[in-house]
N, CA, C and O of each residue as an XYZ file, in Angstrom:
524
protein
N       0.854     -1.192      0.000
C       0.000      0.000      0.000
C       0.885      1.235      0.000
O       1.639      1.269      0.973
N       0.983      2.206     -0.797
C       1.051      3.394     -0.829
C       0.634      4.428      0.320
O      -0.513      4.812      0.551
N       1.972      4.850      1.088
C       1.736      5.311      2.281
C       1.064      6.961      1.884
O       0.475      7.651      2.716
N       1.179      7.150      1.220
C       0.946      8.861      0.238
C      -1.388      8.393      0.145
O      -2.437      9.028      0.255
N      -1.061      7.312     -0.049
C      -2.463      7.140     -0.530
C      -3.415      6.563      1.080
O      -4.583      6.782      1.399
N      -2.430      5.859      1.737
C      -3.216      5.874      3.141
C      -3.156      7.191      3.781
O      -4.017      7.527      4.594
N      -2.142      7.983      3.439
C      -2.108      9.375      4.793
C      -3.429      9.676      4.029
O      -4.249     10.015      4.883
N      -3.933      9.697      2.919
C      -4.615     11.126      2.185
C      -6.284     10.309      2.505
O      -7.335     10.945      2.424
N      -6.220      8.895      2.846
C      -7.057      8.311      2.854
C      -7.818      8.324      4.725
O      -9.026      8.336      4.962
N      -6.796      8.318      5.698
C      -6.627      8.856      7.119
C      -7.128     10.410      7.418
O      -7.641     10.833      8.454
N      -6.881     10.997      6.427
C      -6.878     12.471      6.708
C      -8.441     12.905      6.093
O      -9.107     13.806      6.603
N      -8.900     12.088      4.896
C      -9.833     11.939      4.411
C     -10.852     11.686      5.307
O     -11.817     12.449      5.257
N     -10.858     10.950      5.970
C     -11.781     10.445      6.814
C     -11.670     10.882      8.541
O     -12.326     10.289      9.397
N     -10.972     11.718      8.767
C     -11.152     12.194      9.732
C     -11.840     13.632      9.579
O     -12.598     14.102     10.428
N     -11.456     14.305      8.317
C     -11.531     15.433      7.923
C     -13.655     15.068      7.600
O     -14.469     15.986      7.701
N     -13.924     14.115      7.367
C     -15.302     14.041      6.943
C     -16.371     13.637      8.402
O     -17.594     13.499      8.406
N     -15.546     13.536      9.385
C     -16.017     13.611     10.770
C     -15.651     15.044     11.612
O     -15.959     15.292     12.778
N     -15.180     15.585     11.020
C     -15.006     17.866     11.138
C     -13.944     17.036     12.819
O     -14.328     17.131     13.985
N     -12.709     16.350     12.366
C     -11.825     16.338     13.289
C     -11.137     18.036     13.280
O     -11.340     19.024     12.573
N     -10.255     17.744     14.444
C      -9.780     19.272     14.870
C      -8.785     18.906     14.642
O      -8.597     17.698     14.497
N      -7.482     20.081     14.494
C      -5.968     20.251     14.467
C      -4.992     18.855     14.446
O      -4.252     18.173     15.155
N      -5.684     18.985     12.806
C      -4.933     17.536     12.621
C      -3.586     17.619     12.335
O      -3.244     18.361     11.414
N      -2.486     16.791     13.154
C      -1.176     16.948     12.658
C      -0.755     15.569     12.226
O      -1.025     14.538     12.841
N      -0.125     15.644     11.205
C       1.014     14.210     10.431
C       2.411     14.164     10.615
O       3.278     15.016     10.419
N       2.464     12.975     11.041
C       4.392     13.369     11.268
C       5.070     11.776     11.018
O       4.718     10.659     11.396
N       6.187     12.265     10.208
C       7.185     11.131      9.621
C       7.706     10.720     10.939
O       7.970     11.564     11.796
N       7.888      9.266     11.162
C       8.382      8.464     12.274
C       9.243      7.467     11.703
O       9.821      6.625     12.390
N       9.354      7.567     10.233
C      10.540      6.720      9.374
C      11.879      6.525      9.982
O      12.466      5.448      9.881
N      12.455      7.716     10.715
C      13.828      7.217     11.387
C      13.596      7.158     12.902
O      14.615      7.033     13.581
N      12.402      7.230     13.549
C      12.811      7.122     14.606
C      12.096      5.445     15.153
O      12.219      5.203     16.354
N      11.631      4.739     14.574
C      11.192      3.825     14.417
C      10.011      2.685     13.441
O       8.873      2.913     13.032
N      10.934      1.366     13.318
C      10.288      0.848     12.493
C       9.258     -0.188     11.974
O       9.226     -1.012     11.060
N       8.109      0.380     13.351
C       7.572     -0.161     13.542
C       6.200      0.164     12.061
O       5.634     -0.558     11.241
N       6.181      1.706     12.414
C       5.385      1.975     11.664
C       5.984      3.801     10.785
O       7.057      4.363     11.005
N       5.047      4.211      9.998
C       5.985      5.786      9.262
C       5.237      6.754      9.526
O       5.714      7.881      9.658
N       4.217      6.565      9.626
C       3.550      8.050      9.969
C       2.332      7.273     11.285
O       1.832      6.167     11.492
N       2.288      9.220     12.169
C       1.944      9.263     13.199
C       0.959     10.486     12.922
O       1.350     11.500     12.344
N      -0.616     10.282     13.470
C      -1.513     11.421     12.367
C      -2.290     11.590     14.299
O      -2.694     10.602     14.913
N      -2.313     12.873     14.818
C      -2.738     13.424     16.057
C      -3.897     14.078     15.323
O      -3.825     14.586     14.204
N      -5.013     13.999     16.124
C      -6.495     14.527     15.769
C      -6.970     14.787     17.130
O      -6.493     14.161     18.076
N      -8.021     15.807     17.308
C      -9.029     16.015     17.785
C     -10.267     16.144     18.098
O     -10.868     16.888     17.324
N     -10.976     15.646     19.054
C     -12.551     15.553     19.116
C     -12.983     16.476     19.804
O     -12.137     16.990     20.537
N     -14.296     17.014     19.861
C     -14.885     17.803     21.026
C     -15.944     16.806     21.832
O     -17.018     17.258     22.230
N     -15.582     15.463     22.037
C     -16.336     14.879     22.812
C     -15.939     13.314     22.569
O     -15.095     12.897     21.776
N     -16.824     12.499     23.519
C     -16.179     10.734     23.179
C     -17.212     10.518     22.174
O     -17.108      9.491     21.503
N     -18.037     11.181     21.985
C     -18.649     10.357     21.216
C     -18.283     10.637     19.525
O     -18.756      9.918     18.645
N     -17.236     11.964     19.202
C     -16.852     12.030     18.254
C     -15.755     11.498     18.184
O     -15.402     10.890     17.173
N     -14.876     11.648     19.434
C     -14.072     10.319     19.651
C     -13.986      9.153     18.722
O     -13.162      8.957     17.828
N     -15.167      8.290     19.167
C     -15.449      7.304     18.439
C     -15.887      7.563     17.324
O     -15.039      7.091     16.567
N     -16.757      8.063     16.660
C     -17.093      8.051     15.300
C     -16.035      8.672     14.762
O     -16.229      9.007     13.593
N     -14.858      8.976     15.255
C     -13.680      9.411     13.825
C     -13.142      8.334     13.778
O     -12.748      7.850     12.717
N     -13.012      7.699     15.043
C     -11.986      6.432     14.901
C     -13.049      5.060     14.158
O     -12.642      3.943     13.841
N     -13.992      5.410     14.074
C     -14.704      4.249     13.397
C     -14.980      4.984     11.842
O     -15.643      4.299     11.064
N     -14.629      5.991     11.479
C     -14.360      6.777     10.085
C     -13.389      6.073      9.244
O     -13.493      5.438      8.195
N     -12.233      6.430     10.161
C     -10.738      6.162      9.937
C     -10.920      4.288      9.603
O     -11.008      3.694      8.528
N     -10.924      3.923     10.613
C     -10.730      2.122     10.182
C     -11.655      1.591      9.207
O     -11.228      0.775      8.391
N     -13.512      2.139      9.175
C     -13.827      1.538      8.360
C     -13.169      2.069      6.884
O     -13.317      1.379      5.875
N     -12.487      3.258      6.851
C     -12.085      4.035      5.449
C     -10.605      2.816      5.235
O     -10.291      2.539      4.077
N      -9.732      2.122      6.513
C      -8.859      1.507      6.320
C      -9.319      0.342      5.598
O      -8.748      0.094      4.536
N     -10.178     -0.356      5.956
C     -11.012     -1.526      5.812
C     -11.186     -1.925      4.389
O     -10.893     -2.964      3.796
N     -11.832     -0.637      3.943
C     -12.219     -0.337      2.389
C     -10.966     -0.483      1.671
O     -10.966     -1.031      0.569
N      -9.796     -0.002      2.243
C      -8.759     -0.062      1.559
C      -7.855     -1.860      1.697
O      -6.805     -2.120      1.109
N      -8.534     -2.734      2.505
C      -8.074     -3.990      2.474
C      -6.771     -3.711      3.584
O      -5.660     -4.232      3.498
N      -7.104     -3.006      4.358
C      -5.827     -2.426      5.389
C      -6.087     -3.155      7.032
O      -6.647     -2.554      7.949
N      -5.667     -4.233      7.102
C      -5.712     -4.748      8.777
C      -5.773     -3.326      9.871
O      -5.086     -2.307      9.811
N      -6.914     -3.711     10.912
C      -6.958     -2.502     11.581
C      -7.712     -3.058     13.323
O      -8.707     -3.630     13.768
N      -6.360     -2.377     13.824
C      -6.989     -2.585     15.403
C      -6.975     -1.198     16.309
O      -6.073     -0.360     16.319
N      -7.805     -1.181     16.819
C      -8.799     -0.008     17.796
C      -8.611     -0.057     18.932
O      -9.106     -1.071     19.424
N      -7.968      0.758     19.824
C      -8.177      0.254     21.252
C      -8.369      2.072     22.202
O      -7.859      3.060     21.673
N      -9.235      2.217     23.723
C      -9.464      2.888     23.903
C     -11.253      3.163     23.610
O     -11.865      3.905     24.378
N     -11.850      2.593     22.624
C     -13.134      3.118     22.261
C     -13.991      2.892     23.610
O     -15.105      3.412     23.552
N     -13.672      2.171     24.900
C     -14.771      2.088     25.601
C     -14.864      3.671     26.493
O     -15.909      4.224     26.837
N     -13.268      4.232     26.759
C     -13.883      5.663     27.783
C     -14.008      6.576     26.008
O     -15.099      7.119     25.834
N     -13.261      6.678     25.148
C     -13.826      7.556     23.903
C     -12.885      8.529     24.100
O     -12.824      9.347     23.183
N     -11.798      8.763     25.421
C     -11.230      9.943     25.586
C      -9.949     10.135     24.911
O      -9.512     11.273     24.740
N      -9.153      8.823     24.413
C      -8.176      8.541     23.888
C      -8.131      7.336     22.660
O      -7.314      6.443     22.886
N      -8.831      7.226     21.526
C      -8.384      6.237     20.724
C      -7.491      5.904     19.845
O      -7.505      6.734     18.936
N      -6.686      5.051     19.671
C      -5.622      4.487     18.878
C      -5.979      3.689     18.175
O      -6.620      2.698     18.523
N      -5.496      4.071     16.575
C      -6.329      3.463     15.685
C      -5.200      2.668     14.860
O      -4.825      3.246     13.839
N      -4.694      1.618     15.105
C      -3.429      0.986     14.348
C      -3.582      0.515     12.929
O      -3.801     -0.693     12.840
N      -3.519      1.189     11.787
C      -3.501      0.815     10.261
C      -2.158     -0.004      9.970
O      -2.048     -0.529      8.862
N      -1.067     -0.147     10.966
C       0.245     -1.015     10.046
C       0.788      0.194     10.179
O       1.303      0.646     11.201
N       0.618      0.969      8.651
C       2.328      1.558      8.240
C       1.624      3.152      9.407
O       2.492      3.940      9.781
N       0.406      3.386      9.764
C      -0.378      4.674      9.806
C      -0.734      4.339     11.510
O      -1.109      3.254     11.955
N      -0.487      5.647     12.311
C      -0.931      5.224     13.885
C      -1.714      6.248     13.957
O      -1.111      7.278     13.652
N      -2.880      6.423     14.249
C      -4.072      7.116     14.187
C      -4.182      7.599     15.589
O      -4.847      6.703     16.109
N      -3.880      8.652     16.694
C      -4.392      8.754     17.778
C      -5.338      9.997     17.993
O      -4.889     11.117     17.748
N      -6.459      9.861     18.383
C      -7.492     10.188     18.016
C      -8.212     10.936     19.699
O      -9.203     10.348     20.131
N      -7.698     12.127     20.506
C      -8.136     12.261     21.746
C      -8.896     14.279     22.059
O      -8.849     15.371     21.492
N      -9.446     13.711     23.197
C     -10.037     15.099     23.505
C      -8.757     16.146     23.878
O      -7.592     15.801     24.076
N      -9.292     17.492     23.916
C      -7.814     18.537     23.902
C      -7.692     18.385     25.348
O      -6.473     18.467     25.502
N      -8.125     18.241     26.320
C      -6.995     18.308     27.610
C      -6.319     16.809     27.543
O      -5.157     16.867     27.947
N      -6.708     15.498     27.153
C      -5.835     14.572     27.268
C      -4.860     14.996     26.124
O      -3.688     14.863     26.478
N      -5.011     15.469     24.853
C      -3.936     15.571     24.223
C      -2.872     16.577     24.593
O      -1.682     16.299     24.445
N      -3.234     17.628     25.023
C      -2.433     18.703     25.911
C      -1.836     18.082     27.197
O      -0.788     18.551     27.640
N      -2.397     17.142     27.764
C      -1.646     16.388     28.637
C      -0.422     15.687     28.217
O       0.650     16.070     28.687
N      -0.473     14.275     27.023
C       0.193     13.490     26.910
C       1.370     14.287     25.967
O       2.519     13.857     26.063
N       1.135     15.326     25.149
C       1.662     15.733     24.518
C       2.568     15.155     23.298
O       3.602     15.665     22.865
N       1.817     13.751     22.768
C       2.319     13.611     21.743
C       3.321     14.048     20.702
O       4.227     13.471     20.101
N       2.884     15.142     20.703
C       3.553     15.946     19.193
C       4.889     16.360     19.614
O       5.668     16.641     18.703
N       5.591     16.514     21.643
C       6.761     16.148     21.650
C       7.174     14.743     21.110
O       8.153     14.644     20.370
N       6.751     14.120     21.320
C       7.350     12.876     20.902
C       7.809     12.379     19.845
O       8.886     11.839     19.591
N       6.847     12.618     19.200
C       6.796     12.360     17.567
C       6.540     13.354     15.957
O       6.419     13.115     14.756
N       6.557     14.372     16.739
C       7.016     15.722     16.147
C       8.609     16.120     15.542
O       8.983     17.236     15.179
N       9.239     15.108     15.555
C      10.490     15.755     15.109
C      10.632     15.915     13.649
O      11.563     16.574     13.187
N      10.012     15.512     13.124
C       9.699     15.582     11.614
C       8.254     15.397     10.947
O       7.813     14.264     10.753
N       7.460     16.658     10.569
C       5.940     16.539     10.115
C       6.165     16.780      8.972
O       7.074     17.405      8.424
N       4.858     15.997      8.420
C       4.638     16.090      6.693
C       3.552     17.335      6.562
O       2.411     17.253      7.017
N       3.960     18.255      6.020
C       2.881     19.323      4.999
C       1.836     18.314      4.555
O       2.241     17.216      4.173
N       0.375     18.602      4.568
C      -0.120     18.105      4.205
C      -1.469     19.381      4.375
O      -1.723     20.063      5.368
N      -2.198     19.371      2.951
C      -3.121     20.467      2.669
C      -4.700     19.865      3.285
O      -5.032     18.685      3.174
N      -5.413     20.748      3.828
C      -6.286     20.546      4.877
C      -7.198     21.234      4.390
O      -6.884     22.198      3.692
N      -8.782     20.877      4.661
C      -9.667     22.518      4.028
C      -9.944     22.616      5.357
O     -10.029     21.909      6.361
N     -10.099     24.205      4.859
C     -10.160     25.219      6.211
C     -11.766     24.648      7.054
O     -12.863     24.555      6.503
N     -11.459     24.359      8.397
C     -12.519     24.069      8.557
C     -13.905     24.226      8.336
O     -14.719     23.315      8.189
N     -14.212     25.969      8.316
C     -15.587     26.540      8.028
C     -16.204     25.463      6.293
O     -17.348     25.267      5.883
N     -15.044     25.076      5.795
C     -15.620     24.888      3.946
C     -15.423     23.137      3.894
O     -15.254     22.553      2.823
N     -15.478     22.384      5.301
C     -15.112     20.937      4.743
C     -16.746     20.769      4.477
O     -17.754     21.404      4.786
N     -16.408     19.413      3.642
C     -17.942     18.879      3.498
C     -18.501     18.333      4.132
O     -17.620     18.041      4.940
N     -19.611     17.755      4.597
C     -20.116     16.648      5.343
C     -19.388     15.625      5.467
O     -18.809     15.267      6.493
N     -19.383     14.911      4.024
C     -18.873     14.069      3.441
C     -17.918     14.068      2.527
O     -18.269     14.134      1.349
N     -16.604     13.997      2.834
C     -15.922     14.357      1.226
C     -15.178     12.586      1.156
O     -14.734     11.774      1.967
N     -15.443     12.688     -0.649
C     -14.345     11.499     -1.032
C     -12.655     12.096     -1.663
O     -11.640     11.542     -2.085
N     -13.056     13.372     -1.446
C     -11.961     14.508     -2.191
C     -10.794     13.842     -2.465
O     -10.802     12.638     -2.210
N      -9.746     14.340     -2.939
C      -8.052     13.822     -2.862
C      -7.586     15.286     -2.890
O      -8.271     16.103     -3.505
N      -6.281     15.729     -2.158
C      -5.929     16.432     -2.330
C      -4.592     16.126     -2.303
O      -4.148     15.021     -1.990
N      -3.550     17.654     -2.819
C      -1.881     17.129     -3.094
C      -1.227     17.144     -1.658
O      -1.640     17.906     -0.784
N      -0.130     16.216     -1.452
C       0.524     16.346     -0.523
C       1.871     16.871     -1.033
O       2.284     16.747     -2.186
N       2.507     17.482     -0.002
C       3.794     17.707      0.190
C       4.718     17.344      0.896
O       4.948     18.310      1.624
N       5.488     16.440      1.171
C       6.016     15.789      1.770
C       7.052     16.661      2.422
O       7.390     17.449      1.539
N       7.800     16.950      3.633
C       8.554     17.394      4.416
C      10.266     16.564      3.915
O      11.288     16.824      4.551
């Protein structure tokens, strides 16, 4: 699978659940387990869950093995695609754990619509730029 075509496919589907301050970040050298690390936001568990059930069933479609964990409190979900780690939490746990030290040392550009103009639903594609 085309990691260019899962980020856009991740971002796709969070972006069609009106996720918040989505960030992408290359994890290629700092481990190889997996390459990209995609931080999102909810304003509640229950959007919580419906991004993270966005995201996997959008993995699913793509024939992409996918495990979920976290969906029972909704406050923190991790959405494991393989090459793509989906963590998916409300803003004081993410301001807590602070992810984006961690795995921030290298982010991918990646073009976003401005929130006020996303669609309900988009199947959109848009260009990436890779960092």
């Amino acid at each position: 699978m085309d990691i260019q075509k899962l980020q856009r496919a991740v971002i796709d589907a969070l972006e069609d659940v009106k996720a918040q301050d989505i960030k992408v970040f290359n994890t290629t050298h700092l481990t190889s387990l997996f390459d990209r690390v995609i931080i999102a936001s909810a304003t509640s568990n229950r959007q919580t869950r419906a991004l993270a059930s966005s995201v996997s069933d959008r993995g699913r479609a793509m024939q992409i093995q996918v495990a979920i964990e976290g969906e029972d409190t909704g406050e923190w979900v991790v959405v494991d695609l393989g090459d793509i780690v989906v963590h998916i939490m409300q803003p004081a746990i993410r301001e807590y754990y602070n992810l984006e030290e961690i795995w921030g040392g290298k982010p991918v550009r990646v073009k976003l619509l401005p929130q006020s103009t996303r669609p309900a639903l988009s199947g959109a594609t848009y260009d990436l730029d890779d960092v």
